[in-house]
Every structure is written in structure tokens, then in C-alpha cells.
C-alpha positions in Angstrom: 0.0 0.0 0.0 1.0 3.6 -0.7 1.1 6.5 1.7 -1.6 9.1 -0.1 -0.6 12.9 0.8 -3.0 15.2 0.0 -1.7 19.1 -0.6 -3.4 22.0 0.7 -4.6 23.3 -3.3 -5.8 19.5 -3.9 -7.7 19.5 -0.1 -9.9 23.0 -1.2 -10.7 21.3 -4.4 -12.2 18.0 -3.0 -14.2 20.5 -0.3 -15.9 21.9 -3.6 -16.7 18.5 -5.1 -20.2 18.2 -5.9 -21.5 15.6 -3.3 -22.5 13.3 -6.3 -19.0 12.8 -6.9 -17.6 12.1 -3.4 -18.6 8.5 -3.2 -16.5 8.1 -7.2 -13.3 9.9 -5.4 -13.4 7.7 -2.5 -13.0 5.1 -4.5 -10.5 6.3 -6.5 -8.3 7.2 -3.3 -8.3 3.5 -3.1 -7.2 2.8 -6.4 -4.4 4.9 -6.0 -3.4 3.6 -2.6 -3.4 0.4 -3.8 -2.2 0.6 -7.7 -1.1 4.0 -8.5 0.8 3.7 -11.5 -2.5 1.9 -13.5 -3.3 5.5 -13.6 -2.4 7.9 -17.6 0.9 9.9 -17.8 -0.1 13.4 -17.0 2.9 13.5 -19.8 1.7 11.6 -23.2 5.0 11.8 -24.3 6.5 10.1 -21.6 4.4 7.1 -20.3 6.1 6.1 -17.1 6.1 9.6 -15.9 5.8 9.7 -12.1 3.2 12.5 -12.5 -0.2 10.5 -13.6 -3.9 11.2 -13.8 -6.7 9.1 -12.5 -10.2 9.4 -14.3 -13.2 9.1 -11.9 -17.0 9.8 -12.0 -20.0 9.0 -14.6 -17.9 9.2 -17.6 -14.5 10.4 -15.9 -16.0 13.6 -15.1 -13.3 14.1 -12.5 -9.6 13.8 -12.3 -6.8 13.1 -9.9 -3.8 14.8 -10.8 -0.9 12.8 -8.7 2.9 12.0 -8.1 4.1 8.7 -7.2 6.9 8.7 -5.7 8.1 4.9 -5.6 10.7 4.5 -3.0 8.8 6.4 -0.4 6.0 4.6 -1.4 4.0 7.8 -1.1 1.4 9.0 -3.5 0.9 13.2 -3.6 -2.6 14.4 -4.9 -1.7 17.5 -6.8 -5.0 18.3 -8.3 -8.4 17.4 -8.4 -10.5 18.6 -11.3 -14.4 17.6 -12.7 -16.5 18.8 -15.6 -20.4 19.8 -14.5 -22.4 18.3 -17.1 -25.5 19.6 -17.7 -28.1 19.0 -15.0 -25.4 18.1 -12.1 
């Protein structure tokens, strides 16, 4: 298991999540705890970049943004971003 850090810009984001989407970032959390690196290269050029993205929601409305840093075993949420779709 990895050690998930959340920073301070990334912890005001997730306070503004719609509260639809919480329940789709929780599990994601676990995902990256557990199997960080299944996540996209933030970088496309570059895919085993240590900064990755993790899709989440109804039709990966939301994203992690994230740093894995191996041998600290430590993931770092950067970001987290979502779309509102119409009617959310």
C-alpha cells in the first residue's frame, strides 16, 4: 500500500466537489493507494512519468492529478478537477 498525501490546493478542491461525486473519489483514493501507477501519464510523451492522472466519475468527469513517488512509497494528490455536465 502507498502512503496518499493530500496538498493543501488539492484538499480545497475536494471540499468543492459536488457531493455526487464524493462516493467516485473515494474510491478512486483507493485505487491509488493500492495501484497507483494503472493511472495515464499526465505526460503523453513520456508514459512512465511519475506525475499520472486518475479518471473518476459517470464518464471520468473528475480527475486526480498525482505524483508517485516509488521509494517512499508515497502518492501526492496534486489536483483534483471535474466537468459539470449539464443538470449536475
Amino acid at each position: 500500500m502507498y502512503h496518499v498525501i493530500t496538498y493543501p490546493e488539492a484538499s480545497d478542491q475536494i471540499a468543492a466537489l459536488p457531493v455526487h461525486l464524493l462516493p467516485d473519489y473515494a474510491q478512486a483514493l483507493d485505487a491509488l493507494a493500492s495501484t497507483p501507477w494503472q493511472g495515464m501519464s499526465h505526460n503523453s510523451n513520456n508514459s512512465d512519468a511519475e506525475v499520472r492522472r486518475w479518471l473518476f466519475g459517470p464518464l471520468g468527469v473528475g480527475q486526480v492529478i498525482y505524483l508517485v513517488l516509488e521509494r517512499e512509497h508515497e502518492v501526492h494528490v496534486l489536483r483534483v478537477v471535474w466537468l459539470e455536465l449539464p443538470g449536475d
